[in-house]
Every structure is written in structure tokens, then in C-alpha cells.
C-alpha positions, -999 to 999 in steps of 0.1 A, spaced: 816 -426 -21 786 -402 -28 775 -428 -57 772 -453 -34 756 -436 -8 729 -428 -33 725 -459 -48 723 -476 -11 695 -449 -8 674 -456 -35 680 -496 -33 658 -490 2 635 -464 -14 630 -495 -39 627 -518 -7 601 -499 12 575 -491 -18 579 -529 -28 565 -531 -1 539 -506 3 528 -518 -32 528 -560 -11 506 -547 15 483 -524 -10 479 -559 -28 477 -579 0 447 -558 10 430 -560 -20 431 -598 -16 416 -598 20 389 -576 11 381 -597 -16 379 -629 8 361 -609 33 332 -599 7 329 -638 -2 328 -644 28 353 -668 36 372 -679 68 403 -666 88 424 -692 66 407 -681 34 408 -642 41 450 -651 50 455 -672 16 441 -650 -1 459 -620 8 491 -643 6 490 -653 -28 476 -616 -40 512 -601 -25 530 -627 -40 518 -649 -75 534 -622 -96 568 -622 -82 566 -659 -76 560 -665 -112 585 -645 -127 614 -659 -103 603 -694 -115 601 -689 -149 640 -669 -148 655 -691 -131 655 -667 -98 654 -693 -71 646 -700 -44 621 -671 -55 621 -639 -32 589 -644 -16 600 -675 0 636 -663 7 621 -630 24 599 -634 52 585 -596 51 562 -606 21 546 -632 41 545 -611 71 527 -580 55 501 -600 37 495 -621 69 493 -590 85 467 -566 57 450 -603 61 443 -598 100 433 -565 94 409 -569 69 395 -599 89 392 -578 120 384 -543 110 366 -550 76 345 -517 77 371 -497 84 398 -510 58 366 -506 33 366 -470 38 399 -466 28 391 -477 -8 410 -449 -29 442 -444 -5 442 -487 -12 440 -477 -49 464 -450 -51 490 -479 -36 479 -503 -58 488 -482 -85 522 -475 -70 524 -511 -61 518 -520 -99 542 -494 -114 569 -509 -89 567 -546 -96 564 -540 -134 596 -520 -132 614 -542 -105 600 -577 -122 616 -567 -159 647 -550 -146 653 -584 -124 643 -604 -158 669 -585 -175 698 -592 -149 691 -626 -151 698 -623 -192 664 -627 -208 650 -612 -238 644 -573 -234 611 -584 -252 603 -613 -231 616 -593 -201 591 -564 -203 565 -594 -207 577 -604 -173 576 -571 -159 536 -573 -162 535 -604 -149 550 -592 -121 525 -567 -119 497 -588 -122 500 -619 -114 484 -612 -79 453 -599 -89 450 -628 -116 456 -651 -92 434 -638 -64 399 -631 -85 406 -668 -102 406 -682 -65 376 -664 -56 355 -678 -85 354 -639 -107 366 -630 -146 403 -621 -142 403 -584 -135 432 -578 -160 410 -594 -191 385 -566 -189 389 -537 -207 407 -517 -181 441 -506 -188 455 -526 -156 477 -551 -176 486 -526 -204 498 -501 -179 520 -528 -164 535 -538 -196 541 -501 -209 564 -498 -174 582 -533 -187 586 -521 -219 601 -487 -210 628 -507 -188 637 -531 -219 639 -499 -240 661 -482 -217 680 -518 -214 689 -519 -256 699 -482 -258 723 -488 -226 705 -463 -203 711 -467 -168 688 -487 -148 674 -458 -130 660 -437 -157 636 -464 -172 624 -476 -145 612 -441 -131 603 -432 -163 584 -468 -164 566 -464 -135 555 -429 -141 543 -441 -173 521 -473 -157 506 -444 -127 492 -423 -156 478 -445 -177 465 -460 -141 451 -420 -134 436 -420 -171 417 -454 -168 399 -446 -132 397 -407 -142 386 -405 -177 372 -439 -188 402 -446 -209 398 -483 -217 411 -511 -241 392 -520 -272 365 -544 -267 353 -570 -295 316 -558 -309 305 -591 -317 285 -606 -286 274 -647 -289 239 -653 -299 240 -689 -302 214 -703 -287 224 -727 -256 
């Protein structure tokens, strides 16, 4: 009985940050509309597809269907509703920059760990499962800046995407040396926050290529 209990608590634990982590995304995406200066729809979209690519993606490409996002209606309600807010009260959503970045961090370290754990229930590759763990992650953010006419967030040399993949890949591990779910993915999601902290903190970044183009257009 007392297992159960537990693990009915930490399935909504689970629950409620997923979706702490939709509506830090969500934000992220209405801000962005808001800065380029696009219209109630746009701001809404945006925000939409933001809490939503990542997980949509990975549920299409497992098999998961319908995919959650559809299924659920709270993931279209809290992006609908970070979209009105940022619409309406831009100025003060702005101000809120690093409490929106610490749950963006949580937010990634959750759907890394949630999107490869899912990928491995559904039987795929540990390896190809951790892959869909970042893609989870994301997906959004990809989605979102390639909507809104910028470079990919994730392709610079911040450790957004390797972070997300270092939670996916500590849920595979756990997965082949038959550790319970739990452990990896706590242990996954701690490890995506840090390297989160260590990127906005102390600069760390991913190698970029020395070479620049100097071919004349």
C-alpha cells in the first residue's frame, strides 16, 4: 500500500512540474512574439507550439498516439493562458526574466527525463531513446525561434541541447543496468539543471569551429 501511495505521489509531483516547465516554455514563446511584434493570434501560436513541438515530436516519431498534447487539454490551456499574459502585461512578465529561466531549466530537465523514459516504455533503443529525451527538451525552443525568423537557440554554443541529452542519456543508462525508473531520471534532471547553472553562471559553452567564411559573396 505505502509503495503505491508514493508512487501516486510522485506520478503528480511529475504532473505538476511538466507543467510548470509547459508554462515556463510557453512564456518564453509569447515574449518572443511580443518582442517581434506580432498579433494576439501570433503571440498565442507561438506560445502554443513553444509548450508543445517537443513532446509532439517524440509521440509521433514512437508511435505514442494520439500524442499527449492533443489528448490533454491542460497543455493547450497553459500556453493559451502564459500567451494572454504576455500579450496583456508584457512589461511585467519581462521583469520576471530569471524566475522564467530558473523554470525553463526545470522545465528542460523534466521533459528530457519524461520524453526518454516514455521513449523507452514504448520499446525504443536506450540510444535512440536518450536522443528523444532532448528532443523533448527542445523541440519548443527549436520550433519557436525558426517561426520567429532567429538561428535555432539550441545550435549555438550554449549547453541547452547537451544538457538535455545528458538527462536522456542518464535515463537510458539507468534503463540497461535495470535501475528503477526513479533514480535516473532524478539523477537525469539534476544533471541537465547543473550543466544549465554552469552555462548561464560561468560561461561554460560547447566548442565552436575556428574557421569563419571569407569567400567573397
Amino acid at each position: 500500500m505505502i509503495p503505491t501511495v508514493h508512487s501516486a505521489i510522485l506520478k503528480n509531483l511529475i504532473q505538476v512540474l511538466d507543467w510548470v516547465g509547459t508554462l515556463a516554455f510557453a512564456l518564453s514563446g509569447g515574449l518572443l512574439g511580443v518582442r517581434k511584434q506580432f498579433d494576439l493570434f501570433g503571440v498565442l501560436f507561438l506560445s502554443f507550439v513553444v509548450a508543445v513541438a517537443g513532446g509532439m515530436m517524440r509521440d509521433i516519431l514512437i508511435s505514442a498516439l494520439p500524442p499527449a498534447a492533443i489528448t490533454d487539454t491542460h497543455y493547450f490551456m497553459i500556453s493559451i493562458g502564459a500567451g494572454l499574459l504576455t500579450f496583456y502585461w508584457y512589461p511585467r512578465v519581462a521583469s520576471l526574466q530569471h524566475q522564467i529561466l530558473l523554470f525553463d531549466m526545470v522545465g528542460l530537465a523534466l521533459f528530457a527525463v519524461i520524453g526518454a523514459q516514455k521513449a523507452l516504455d514504448y520499446g525504443i533503443n536506450p540510444l535512440m531513446a536518450a536522443i528523444m529525451g532532448m528532443l523533448t527538451g527542445i523541440g519548443g525552443g527549436m520550433a519557436r525561434d525558426v517561426l520567429a525568423g532567429e538561428v535555432p537557440f539550441v545550435l549555438r554554443a550554449d549547453l541547452y541541447a547537451i544538457a538535455a541529452l545528458a538527462a536522456g542519456a542518464a535515463v537510458s543508462v539507468g534503463h540497461v543496468i535495470g535501475s528503477p525508473p526513479l533514480v535516473p531520471m532524478l539523477l537525469g534532471a539534476a544533471l541537465c539543471i547543473f550543466l544549465r547553472l554552469m552555462a548561464i553562471y560561468r560561461g561554460w559553452r560547447a566548442p565552436v569551429a575556428p574557421w569563419k567564411n571569407n569567400n567573397a559573396t
